[in-house]
N, C-alpha and C positions, 0 to 999 in steps of 0.2 A: 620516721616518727612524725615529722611536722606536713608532711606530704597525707599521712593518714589523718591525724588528728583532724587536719584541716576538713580533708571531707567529711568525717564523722561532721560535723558542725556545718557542714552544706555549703563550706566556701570551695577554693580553687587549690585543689594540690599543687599544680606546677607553679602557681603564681605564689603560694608561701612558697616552694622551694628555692623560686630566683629570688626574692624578698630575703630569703633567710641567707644565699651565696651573696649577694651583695654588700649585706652586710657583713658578715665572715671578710670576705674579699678584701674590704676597705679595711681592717684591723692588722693590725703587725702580727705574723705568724712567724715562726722556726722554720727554718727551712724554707721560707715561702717560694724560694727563686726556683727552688726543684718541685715542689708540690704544681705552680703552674705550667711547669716542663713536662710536668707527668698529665697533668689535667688537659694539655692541649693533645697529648696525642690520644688521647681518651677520647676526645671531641671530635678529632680526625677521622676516628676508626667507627665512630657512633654516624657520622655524616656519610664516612661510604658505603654503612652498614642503609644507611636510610634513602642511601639514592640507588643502592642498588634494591632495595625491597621497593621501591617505586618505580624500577626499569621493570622490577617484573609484573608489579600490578597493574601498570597501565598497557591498552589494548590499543597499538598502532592504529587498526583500521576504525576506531572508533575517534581518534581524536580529528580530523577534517572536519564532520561534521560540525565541531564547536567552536573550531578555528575562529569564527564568526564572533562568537559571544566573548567568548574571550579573551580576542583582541579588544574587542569595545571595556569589559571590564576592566583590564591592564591600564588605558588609555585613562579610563577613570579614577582610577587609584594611583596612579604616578603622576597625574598633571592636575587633577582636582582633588581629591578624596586626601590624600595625605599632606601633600601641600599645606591644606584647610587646615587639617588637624594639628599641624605642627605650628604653624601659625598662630591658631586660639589656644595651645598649651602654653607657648613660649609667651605669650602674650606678657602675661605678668611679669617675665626676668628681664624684658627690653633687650632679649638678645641682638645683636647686630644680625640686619638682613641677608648680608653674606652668609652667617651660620646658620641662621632659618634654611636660609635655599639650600647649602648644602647638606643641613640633618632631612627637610623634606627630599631632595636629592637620591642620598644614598639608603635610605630605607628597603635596604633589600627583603625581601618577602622567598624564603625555603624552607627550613625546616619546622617551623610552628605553623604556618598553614599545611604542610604536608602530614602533620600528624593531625592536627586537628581532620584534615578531609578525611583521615582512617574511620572516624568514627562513625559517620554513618553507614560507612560498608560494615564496619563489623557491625553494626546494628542493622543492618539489613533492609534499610527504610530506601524509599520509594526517591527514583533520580538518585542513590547515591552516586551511582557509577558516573552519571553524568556531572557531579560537581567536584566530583576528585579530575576528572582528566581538564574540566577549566583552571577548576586550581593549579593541577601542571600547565598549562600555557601558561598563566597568568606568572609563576613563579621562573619559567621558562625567560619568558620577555624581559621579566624581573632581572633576570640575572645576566640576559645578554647584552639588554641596554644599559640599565644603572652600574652593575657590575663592572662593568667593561670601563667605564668610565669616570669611576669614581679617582681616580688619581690625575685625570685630566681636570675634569670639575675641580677638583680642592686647589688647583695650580692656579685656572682662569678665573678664581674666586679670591686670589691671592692667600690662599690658609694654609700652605705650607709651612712646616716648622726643620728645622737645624733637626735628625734622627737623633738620640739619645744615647739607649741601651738597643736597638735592636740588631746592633751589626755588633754588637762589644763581646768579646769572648771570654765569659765571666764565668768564674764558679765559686759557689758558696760553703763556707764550710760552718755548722753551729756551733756554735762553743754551748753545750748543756746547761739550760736554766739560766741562760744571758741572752734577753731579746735586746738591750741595749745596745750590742757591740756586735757587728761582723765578721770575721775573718774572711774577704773576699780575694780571690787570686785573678790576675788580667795575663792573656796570652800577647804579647805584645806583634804586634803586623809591620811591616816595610814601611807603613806611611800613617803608622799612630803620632799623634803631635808629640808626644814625648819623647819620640824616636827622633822624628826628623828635624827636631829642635832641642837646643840646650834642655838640660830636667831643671839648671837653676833658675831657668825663666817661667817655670809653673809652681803656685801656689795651690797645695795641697788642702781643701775643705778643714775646718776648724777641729775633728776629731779625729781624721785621718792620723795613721802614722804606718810607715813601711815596715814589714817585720821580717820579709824574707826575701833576696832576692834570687833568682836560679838561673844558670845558665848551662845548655847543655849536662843538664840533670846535676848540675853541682851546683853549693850552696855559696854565694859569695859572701866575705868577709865584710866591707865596707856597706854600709847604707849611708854612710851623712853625704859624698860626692858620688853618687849611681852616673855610669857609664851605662845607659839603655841601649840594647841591639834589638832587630827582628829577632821573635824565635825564644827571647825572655819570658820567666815565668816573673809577676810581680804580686806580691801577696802582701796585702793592707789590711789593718785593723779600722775599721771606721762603722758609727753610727747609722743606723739603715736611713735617718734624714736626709746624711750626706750623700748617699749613693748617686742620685742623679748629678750631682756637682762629681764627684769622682768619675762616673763613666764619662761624662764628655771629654775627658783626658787622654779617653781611649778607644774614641770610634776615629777605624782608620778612612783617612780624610780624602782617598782615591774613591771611594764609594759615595760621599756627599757632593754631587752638583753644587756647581759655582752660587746658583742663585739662593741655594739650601746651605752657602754656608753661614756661621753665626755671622760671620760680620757684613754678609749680604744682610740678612733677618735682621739683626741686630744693633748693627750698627759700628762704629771704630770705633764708641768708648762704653765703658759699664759703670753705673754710678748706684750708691746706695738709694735705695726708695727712698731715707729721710732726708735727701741731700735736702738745700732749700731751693725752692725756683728761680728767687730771684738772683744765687749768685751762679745756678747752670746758664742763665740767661745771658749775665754779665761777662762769663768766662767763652761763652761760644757766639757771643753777638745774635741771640737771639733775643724779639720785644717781650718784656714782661710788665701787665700793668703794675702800675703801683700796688694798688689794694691787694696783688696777690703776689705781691715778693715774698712774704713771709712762707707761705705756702710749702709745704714740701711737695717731691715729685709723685709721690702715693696719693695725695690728698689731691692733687691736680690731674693727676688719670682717672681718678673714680668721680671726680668732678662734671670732666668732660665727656668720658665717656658712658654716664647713667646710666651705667649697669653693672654686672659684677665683672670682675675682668678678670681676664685668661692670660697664659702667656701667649704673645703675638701680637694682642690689642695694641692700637698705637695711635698715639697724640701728634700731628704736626703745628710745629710753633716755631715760626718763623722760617730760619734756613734749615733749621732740626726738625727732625722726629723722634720722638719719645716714644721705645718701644718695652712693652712690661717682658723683663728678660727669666727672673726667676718668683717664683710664689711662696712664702710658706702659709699652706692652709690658707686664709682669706687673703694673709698681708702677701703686699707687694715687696718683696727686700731687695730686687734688682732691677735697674731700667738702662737699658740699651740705648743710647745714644747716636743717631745715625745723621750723617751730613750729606743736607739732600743738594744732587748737582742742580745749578741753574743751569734754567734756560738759555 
């Protein structure tokens, strides 16, 4: 509907429709965790539905000939053209130039140039043939150099973050007409922190509570002292806010490099965003001026770093670095604490 409506009115169907999933996206849904389980392999099978429909429309013996053009157009969209662009957008948000180079960086260019080059074939117009197989080089190049490289780049840019949920083996279950509350279950691995450390030495997110524990298909009796093994099923009730505080409990820690872990990132200590500065100063020997003791640590990262801040952004003062550890929505509510070695 908003796909047509749009053109009815001479705007851009695809462009309401990513307009319309973004915002969807960003809103609390049911079910969400499986909707985008199911929405990704939808995506996967759309992508090799569209590169195989593009192995077959492009004409081997015709692409040589353009080798020439474009290479030169790739060369100008990956080192000038989008660079520029990313540049004069960001401009207003004071991003940090690290994230410039690497959002200019990884701008992969394949499936929205590959559809858009359909249309003048199926329109039939004059050179289509020849600006769909540039497009394939261009998307070609695109994808063997930036692609290739994009997880090197984010390393030697230093924007690496501590993984999340993406190695956590989670499943969701809704409880009907309750977006408040989760029923989430964790499979637990050989080298989940919970495993391989006491469970009394982890604090559980503020709405968390354990509701089931399983082992070998049987339901244990005790929750208040849980004995956690490999091979456990652990099933929580918690707020979709807390999720990300909950998964980090449970990415197993053989899969995070040394330099990806939190307290490489992080730092040895976590301190509330409203601590004050001048008694983190005083407690870790780090210089704080006068006129900003009062300061809290939230007020003194968006101080110094004038701009909005992400998690990662990081303050050094003194022997410390102050790194923004968790977010909610704009506020900062966690900063990582890291003690930098001298020289």
């Amino acid at each position: 509907a908003i796909f047509g409506l749009t053109g009815m009115v001479g705007g851009s169907g695809f462009l309401a429709v990513y307009l319309a999933g973004l915002l969807l996206g960003n809103r609390p849904l049911e079910a969400s965790q499986n909707i985008k389980r199911f929405h990704d392999g939808i995506a996967a099978l759309a992508q090799i539905g569209m590169f195989l429909m593009l192995g077959m429309i492009v004409t081997p013996s015709e692409l040589p000939p353009v080798a020439l053009d474009a290479g030169l157009v790739a060369l100008v969209l990956i080192l000038l053209a989008r660079p520029l662009a990313v540049a004069l957008c960001l401009y207003p948000f004071r991003f940090p130039w690290r994230e410039q180079l690497f959002i200019a960086w990884v701008g992969l260019r394949g499936a929205v140039p590959i559809i858009l080059a359909l249309f003048p074939l199926l329109a039939g117009l004059e050179l289509a043939e020849y600006f769909f197989h540039v497009v394939f080089f261009v998307v070609l190049i695109s994808l063997m150099v930036q692609g290739w490289t994009v997880a090197s780049s984010a390393r030697w840019l230093g924007l690496e973050l501590p993984p999340t949920t993406a190695r956590v083996q989670r499943t969701e279950l809704d409880i009907p007409g309750q977006q408040e509350m989760e029923l989430v279950g964790y499979r637990l691995a050989e080298t989940t922190p919970v495993v391989r450390e006491a469970w009394s030495g982890f604090r559980l997110p503020g709405s968390a509570r354990v509701v089931a524990h399983l082992r070998e298909g049987q339901l244990l009796e005790t929750l208040e002292l849980l004995d956690l093994q490999a091979g456990d099923h652990l099933y929580i009730m918690v707020a979709p806010a807390d999720l990300p505080d909950l998964d980090r409990l449970f990415v197993p820690q053989e899969e995070v490099p040394e330099r990806l872990t939190e307290r490489s990132v992080f730092g040895e200590f976590a301190l509330n965003g409203d601590a004050l500065l001048g008694a983190v100063g005083m407690t870790y020997g780090a210089p704080v001026p006068s006129e900003r003791q009062g300061e809290t640590l939230e007020a003194f990262l968006r101080a110094e770093l004038q701009t909005e801040p992400v998690v990662g952004d990081y303050v050094d003062l003194g022997p410390t670095r102050l790194v923004v550890r968790e977010m909610d929505g704009a506020r900062i509510t966690r900063v990582g604490l890291k003690l930098l070695k001298k020289d």
